[in-house]
Phi, psi and omega in degrees: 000134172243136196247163167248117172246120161063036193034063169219142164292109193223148126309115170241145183254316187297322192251132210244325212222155182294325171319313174308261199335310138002280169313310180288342179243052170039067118301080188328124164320296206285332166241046178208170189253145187206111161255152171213095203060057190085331174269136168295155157229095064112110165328298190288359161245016190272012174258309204285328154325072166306123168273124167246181197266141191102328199305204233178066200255165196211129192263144124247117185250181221225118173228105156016143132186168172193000000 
């Protein structure tokens, strides 16, 4: 399936849920953001959250520092 991540055209096998996708690029649950085709989506649904070809994701992860 091909998605746009991060404005990058990437090919997936694995990820069927936003979650899924998460997973595959190592991500923390707790230190992100999830957008999808312009819309936020809501933590609790990103296991229920079907990804389709074409869509349009957009990661923001939360990074630490002092």
């Amino acid at each position: 399936m091909k998605l746009t991540v991060n404005d990058k055209e990437t090919e997936t096998t694995a990820a069927a849920t936003i979650l899924d996708l998460l997973q595959e690029h190592k991500l923390e649950r707790d230190r992100v953001v999830v957008e999808l085709n312009g819309q936020i989506v809501r933590r609790e649904v990103w296991g229920d959250t079907l990804l389709h070809e074409k869509d349009s994701i957009l990661l923001l992860s939360f990074v630490g520092g002092g």
